[in-house]
C-alpha positions as CSV (number, residue, x, y, z in Angstrom):
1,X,78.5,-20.3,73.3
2,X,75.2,-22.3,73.7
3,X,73.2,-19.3,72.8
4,X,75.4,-17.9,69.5
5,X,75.0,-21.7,68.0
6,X,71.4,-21.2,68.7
7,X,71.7,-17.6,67.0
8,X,73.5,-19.0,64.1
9,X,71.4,-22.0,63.6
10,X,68.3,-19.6,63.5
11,X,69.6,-17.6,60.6
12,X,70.5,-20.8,58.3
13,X,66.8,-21.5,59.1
14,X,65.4,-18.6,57.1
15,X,68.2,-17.8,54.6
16,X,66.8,-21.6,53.8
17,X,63.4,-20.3,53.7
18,X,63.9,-17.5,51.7
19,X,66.0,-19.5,49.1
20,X,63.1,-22.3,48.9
21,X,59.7,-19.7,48.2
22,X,59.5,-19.4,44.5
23,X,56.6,-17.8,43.1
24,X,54.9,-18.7,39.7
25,X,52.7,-16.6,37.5
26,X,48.9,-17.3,37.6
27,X,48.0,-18.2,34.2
28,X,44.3,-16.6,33.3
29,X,44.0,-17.1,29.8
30,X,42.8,-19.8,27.5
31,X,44.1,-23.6,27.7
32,X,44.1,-23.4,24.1
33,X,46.6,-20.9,23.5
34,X,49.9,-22.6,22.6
35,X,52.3,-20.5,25.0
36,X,52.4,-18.6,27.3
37,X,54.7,-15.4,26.7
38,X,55.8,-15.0,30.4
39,X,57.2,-19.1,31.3
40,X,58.7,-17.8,34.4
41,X,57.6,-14.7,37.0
42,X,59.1,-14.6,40.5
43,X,57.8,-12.1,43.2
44,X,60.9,-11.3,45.5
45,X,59.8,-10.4,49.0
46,X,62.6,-7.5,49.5
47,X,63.5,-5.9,46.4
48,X,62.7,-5.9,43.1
49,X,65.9,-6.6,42.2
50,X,68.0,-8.9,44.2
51,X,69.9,-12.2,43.7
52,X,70.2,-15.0,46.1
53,X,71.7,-18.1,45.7
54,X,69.8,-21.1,47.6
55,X,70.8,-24.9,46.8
56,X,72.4,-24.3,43.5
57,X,69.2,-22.4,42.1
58,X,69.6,-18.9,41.3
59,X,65.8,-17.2,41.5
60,X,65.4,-13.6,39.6
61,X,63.5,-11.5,41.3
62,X,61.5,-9.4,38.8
63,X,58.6,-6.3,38.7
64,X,55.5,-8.0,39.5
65,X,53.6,-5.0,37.9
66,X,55.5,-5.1,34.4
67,X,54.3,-9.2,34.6
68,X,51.2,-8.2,35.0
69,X,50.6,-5.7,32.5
70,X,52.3,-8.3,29.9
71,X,50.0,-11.1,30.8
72,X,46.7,-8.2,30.2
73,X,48.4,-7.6,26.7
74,X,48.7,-11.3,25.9
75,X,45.0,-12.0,26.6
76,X,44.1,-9.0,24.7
77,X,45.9,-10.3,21.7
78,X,43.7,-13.7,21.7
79,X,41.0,-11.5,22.3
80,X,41.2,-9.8,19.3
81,X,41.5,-12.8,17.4
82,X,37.8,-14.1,17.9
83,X,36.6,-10.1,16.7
84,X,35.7,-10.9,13.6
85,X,33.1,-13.5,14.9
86,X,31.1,-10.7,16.3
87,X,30.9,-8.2,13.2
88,X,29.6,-11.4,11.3
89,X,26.6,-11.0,13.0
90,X,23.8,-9.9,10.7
91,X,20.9,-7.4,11.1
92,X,17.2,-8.3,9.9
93,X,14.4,-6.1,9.4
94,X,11.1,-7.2,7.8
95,X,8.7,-4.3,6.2
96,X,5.1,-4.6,5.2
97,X,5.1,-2.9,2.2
98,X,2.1,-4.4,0.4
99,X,2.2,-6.3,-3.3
100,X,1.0,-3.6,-5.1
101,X,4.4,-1.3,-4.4
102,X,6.9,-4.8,-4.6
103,X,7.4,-3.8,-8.4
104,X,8.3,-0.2,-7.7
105,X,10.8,-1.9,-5.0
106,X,12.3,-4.0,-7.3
107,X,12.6,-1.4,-10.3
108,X,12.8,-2.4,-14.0
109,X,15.0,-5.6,-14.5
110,X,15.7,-5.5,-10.4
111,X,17.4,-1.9,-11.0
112,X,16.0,-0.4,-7.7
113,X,16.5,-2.7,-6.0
114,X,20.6,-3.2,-7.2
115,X,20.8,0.3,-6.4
116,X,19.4,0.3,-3.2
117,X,21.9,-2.6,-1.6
118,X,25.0,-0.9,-3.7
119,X,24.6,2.2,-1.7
120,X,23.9,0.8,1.5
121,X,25.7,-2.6,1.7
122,X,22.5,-4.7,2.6
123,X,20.7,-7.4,1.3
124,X,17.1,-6.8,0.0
125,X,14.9,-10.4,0.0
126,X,11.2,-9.4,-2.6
127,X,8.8,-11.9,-1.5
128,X,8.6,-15.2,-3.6
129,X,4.7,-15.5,-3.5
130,X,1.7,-12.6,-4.3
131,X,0.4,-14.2,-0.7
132,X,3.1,-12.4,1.2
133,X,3.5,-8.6,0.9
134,X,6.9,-8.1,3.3
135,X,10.2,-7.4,2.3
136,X,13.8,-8.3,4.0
137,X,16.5,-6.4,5.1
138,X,19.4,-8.2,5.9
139,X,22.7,-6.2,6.9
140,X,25.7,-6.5,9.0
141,X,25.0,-3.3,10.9
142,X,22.1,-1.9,12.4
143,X,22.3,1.5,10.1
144,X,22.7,0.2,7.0
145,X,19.7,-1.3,7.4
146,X,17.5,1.5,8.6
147,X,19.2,3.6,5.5
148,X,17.7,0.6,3.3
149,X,14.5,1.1,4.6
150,X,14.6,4.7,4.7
151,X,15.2,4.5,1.1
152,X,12.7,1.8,0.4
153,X,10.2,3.9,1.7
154,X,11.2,7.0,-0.6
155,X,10.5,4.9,-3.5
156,X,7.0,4.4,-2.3
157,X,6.1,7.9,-1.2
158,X,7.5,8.5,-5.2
159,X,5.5,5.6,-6.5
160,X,2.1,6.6,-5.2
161,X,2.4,9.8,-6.7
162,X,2.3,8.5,-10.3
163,X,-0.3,7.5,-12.3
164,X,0.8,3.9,-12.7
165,X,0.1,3.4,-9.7
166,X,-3.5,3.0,-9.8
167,X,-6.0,3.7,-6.9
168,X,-7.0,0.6,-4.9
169,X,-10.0,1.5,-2.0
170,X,-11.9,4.9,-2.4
171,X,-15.3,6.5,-0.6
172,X,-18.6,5.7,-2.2
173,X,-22.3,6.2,-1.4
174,X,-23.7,2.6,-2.9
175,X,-26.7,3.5,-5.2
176,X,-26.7,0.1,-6.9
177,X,-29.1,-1.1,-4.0
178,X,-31.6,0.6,-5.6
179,X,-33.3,-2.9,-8.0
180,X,-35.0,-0.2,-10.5
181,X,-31.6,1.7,-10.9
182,X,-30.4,-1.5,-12.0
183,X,-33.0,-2.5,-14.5
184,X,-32.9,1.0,-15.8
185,X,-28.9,0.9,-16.7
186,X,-29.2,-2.6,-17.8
187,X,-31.8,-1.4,-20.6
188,X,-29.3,1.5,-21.4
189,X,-27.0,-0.7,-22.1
190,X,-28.7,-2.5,-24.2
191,X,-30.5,-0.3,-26.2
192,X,-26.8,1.1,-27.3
193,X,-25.2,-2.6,-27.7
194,X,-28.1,-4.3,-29.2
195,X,-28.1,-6.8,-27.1
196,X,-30.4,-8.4,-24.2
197,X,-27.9,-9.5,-21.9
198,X,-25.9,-6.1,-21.8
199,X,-23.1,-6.6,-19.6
200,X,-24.1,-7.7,-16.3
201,X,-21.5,-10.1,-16.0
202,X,-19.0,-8.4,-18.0
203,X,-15.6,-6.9,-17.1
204,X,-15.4,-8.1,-13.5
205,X,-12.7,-5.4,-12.8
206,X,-13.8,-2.0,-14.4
207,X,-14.9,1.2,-12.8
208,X,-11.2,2.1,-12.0
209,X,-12.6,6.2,-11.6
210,X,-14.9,4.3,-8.6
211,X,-18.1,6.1,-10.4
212,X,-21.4,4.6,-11.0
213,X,-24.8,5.7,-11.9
214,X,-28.8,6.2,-11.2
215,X,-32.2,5.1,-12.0
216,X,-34.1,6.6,-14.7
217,X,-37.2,8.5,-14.3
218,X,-38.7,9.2,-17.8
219,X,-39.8,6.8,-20.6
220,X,-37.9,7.6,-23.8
221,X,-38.0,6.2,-27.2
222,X,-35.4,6.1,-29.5
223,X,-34.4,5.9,-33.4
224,X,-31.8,3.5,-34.9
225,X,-28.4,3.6,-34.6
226,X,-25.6,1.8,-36.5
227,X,-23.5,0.7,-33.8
228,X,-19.6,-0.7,-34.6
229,X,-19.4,-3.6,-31.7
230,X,-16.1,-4.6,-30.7
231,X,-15.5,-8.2,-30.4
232,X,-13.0,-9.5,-26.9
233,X,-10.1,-9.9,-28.8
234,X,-10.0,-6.0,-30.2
235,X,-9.3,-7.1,-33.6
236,X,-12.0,-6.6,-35.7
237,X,-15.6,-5.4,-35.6
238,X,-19.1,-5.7,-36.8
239,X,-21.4,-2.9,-38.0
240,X,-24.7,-4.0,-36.6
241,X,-28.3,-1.8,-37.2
242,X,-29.8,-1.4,-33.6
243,X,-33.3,-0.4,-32.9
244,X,-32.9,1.4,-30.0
245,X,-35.4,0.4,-26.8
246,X,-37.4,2.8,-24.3
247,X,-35.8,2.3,-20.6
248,X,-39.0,1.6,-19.9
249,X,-41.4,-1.3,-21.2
250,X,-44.8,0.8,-20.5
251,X,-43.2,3.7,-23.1
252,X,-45.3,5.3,-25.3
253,X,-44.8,3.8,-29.1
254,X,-41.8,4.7,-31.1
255,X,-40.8,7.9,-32.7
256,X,-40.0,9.1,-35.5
257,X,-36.6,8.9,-35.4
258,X,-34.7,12.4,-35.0
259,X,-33.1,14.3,-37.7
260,X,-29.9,14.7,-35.6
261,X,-29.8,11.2,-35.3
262,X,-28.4,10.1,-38.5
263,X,-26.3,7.1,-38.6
264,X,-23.1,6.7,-36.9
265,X,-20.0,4.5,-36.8
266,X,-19.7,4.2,-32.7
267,X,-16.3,2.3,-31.7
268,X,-18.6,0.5,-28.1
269,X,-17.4,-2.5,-26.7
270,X,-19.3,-4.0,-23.8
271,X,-15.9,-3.5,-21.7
272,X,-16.7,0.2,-21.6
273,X,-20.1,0.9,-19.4
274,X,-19.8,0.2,-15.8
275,X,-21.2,-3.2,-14.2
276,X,-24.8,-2.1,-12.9
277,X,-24.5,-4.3,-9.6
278,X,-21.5,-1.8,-8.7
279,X,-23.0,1.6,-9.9
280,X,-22.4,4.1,-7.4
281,X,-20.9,7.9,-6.1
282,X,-17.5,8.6,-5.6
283,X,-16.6,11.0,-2.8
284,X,-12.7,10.1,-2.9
285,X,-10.4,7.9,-4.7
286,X,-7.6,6.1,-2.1
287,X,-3.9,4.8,-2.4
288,X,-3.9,1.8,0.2
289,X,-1.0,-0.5,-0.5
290,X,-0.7,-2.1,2.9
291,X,-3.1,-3.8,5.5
292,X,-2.0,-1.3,7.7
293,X,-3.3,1.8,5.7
294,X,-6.4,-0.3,5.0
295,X,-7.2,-1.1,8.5
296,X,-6.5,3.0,9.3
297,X,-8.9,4.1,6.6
298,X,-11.4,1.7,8.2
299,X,-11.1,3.6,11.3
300,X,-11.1,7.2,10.2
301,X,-14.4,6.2,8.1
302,X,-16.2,5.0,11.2
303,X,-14.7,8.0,13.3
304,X,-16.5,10.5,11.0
305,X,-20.2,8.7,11.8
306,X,-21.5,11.1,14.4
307,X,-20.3,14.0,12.9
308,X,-22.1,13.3,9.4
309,X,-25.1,12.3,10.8
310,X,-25.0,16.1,12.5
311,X,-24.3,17.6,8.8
312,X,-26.9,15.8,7.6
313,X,-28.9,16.6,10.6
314,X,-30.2,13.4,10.9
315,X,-32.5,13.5,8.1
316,X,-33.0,11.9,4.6
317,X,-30.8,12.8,1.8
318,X,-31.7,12.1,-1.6
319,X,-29.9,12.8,-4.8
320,X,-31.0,14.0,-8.7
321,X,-29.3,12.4,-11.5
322,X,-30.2,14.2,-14.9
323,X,-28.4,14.1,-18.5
324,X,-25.1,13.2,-19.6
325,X,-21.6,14.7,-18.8
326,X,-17.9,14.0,-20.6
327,X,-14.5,13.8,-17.4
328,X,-12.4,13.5,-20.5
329,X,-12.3,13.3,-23.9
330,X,-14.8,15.1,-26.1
331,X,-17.8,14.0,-28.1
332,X,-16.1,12.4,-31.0
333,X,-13.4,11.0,-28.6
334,X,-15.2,10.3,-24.9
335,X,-13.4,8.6,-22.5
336,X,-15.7,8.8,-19.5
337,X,-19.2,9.6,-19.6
338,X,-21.3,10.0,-16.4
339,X,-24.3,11.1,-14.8
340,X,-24.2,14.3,-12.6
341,X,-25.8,14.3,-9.5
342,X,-27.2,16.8,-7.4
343,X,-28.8,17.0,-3.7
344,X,-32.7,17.7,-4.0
345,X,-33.2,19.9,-1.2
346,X,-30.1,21.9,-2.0
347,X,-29.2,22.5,1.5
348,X,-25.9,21.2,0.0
349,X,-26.0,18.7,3.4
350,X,-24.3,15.9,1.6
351,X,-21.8,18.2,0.5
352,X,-21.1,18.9,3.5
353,X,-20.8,15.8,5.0
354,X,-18.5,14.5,2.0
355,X,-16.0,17.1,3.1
356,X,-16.3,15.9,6.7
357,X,-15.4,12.4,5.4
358,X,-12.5,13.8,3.3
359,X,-11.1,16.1,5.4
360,X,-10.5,13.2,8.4
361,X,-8.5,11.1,5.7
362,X,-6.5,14.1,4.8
363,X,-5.7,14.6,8.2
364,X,-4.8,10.8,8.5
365,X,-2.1,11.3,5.8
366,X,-4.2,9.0,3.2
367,X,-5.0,11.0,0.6
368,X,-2.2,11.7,-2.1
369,X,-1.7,15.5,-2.4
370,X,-3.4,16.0,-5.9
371,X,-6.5,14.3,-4.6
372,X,-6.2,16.6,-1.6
373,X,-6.6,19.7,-3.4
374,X,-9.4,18.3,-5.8
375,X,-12.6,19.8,-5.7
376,X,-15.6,17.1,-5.1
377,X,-17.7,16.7,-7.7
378,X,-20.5,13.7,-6.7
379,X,-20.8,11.8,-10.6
380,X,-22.3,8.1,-11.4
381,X,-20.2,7.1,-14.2
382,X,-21.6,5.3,-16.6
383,X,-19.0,4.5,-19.0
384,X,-15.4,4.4,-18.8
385,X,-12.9,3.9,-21.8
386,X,-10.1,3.0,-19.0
387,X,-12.1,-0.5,-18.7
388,X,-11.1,-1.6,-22.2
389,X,-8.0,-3.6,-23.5
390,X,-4.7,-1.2,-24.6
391,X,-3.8,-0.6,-27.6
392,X,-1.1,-1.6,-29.3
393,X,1.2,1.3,-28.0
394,X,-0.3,0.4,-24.4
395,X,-2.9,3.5,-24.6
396,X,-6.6,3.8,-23.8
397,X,-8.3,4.4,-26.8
398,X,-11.4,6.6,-26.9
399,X,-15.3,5.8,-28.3
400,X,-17.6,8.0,-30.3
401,X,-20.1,9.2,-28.1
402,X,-22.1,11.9,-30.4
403,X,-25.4,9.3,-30.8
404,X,-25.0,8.4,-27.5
405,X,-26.1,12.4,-26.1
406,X,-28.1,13.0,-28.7
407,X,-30.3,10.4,-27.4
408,X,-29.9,10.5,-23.2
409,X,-28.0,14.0,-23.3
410,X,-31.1,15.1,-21.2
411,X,-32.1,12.1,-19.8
412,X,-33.7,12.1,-16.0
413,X,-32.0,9.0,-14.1
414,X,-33.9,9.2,-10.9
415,X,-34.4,10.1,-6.9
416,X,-32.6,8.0,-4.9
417,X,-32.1,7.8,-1.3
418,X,-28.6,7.9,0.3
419,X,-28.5,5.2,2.8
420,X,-24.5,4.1,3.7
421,X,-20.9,5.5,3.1
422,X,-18.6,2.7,2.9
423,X,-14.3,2.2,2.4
424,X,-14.5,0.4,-1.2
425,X,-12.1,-2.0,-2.4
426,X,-11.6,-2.4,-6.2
427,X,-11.2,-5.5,-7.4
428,X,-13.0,-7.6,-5.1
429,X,-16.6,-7.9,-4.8
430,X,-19.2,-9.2,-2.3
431,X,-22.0,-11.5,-2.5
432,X,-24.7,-8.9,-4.2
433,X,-22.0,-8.2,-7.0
434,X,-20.8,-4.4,-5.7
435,X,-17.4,-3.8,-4.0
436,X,-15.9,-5.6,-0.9
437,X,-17.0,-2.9,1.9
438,X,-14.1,-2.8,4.6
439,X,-15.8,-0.3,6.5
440,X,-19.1,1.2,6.2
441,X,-20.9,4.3,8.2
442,X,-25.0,4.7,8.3
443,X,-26.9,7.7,6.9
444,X,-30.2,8.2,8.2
445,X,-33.8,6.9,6.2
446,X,-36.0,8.2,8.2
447,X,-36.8,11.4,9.0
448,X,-36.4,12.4,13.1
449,X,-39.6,13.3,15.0
């Protein structure tokens, strides 16, 4: 009897127990959501689904699983809500595309640039100052940005190829460290201007071909000519009689003056011949619109030293200017006038290391493809009609330049020794007057024992 109330008293114990246990869902998510959408989960210990009845309190026994999965969902949804945060994120990518291209970027009346962030959905920043040469790309993914600059980078390639984009560095053997080449140009100058102060000082930015010329050799004496001198402004003009000077002071006395050299209306403006501190050759005209490209070119020029020193095995090389040659233009309408040049010994040793040169930026992907196929033709210019102010209708305009042969059409310039190859930079000068030199490369003076 003992034993049976002992039994009983047992099993009141833990159908007390079992009623008691509730179980309560373990809330993961965020304090900050304002309900939960399970308030109530119970595990039963038995069955899934059972029903007990414990000191008034009925407890539902429900599919822990399908709790589960519900509270998963529910964190996902609040999840999703904080999405858009993340594709706000933007995506930046600066490109060093130099000044000079910035217009072609930013199209006529920002055009290019308009069309360039319609089709790709970015943001394209120009650079407020000439000091900085980057542009911005600002986009909400990472391709739309590289598309941007994929197309950026079209318009350049396109750019480059036209002529408004002018040349900014080229190759050129200095011959304006020669002091008697100087004196000599200076005098030719003069003796077509009338003038004794030619134009030493005079357009600060010309030789755009990247030509210059030589010394004379000879003493010549020449006949008047009625020169038409074009003032600054381009607006009016003087006829002015000019005794043409001899090159040379020591000269014999004057001539009579020749019968093909009667009197001529010349349209010359100082403007037009080329600064004699910056005469020299040109071996190749370059395209550098970044620091990067300039600091490339700079590299492939030294590169090339040991190999043109073997083409020119590792002797002198001088160089014959004679006479007078038109680039464009004709007589009656020159636009650039220049000296030819020719190597004395005619071993063609220069030539041959000029291609060596040209080839290694050509292989560097420098040189634009027209310039690439061009054959080299070593010239001094000596005048240029490019270096003059527009016209009205924004062209060049031409000079007469019949007197102007008649006179030094046979002229001997000089001998002149060939002593550097250096990267030029138009536009900016050093402190003896010729071209910035970012890179130079040494020929040899004296002849190897």
């Amino acid at each position: 009897m003992g034993g049976a109330k002992a039994k009983s008293g047992a099993m009141d114990k833990e159908k007390k127990k079992k009623g008691t246990l509730i179980w309560r869902p373990v809330c993961t998510q965020d304090s900050s959501l304002k309900e939960p959408v399970i308030k109530d989960a119970t595990i039963g210990l038995e069955s899934d689904c059972q029903m007990q009845k414990s000191n008034d309190k009925v407890i539902e026994v429900t599919n822990a699983i399908v709790n589960s999965k519900a509270l998963e969902d529910d964190i996902e949804d609040e999840a999703m809500k904080e999405k858009p945060e993340l594709s706000a994120i933007k995506h930046s990518l600066s490109i060093q595309v130099g000044a000079s291209v910035i217009r072609f970027v930013k199209g006529k009346a920002g055009s290019t640039k308009e069309k360039i962030e319609k089709e790709t959905g970015v943001q394209i920043i120009l650079p407020s100052s000439k000091q900085n040469d980057s542009i911005i790309i600002e986009g909400t993914s990472a391709d739309s940005v590289a598309k941007a600059s994929e197309e950026i980078q079209r318009v350049i390639d396109e750019a480059v190829k036209t002529a408004s984009f002018d040349y900014s560095h080229f190759v050129s053997l200095p011959l304006a460290i020669h002091p008697e080449l100087v004196s000599k140009l200076v005098g030719f100058q003069n003796s077509i201007l009338g003038s004794s102060d030619a134009c030493i000082d005079e357009n600060p930015d010309g030789n755009s071909d990247g030509d210059n010329s030589e010394d004379s050799a000879q003493e010549q004496q020449l006949g008047n000519i009625s020169v038409e001198l074009e003032v600054a402004d381009d607006e009016e003009s003087v006829k002015v009689d000019v005794s043409v000077r001899p090159l040379d002071s020591n000269a014999p006395k004057e001539k009579e003056e020749p019968k093909s050299s009667n009197k001529s209306d010349l349209k010359i403006g100082k403007s037009v011949f080329i600064k004699p501190q910056t005469f020299h050759l040109t071996v190749l005209m370059l395209k550098l619109w970044n620091q990067k490209r300039v600091d490339l070119a700079a590299q492939v020029l030294k590169s090339t030293s040991s190999r043109v020193l073997d083409a020119l095995d590792n002797r002198p090389v001088f160089v014959r200017l004679k006479g007078l040659d038109l680039m464009r233009g004709s007589l009656a309408k020159a636009q650039v006038v220049y000296a030819p040049a020719e190597e004395i010994d005619s071993e063609n040793r220069l030539l041959h290391a000029c291609k060596i040169m040209i080839d290694a930026f050509v292989e560097a992907g420098l040189v634009i493809d027209k310039d690439a196929k061009s054959e080299l033709k070593l010239h001094a210019t000596l005048m240029n009609a490019r270096h003059r102010k527009r016209g009205k209708k924004g062209r060049f305009s031409s000079f007469n330049a019949r007197a102007i042969f008649e006179h030094f059409g046979s002229e001997e310039w000089g001998e002149y020794l060939i002593r550097q190859a250096h990267l030029s930079q138009r536009f900016k000068y050093d402190e003896n007057g010729y071209y910035h030199c970012c890179a130079s490369i040494p020929f040899p003076e004296n002849i190897s024992s």
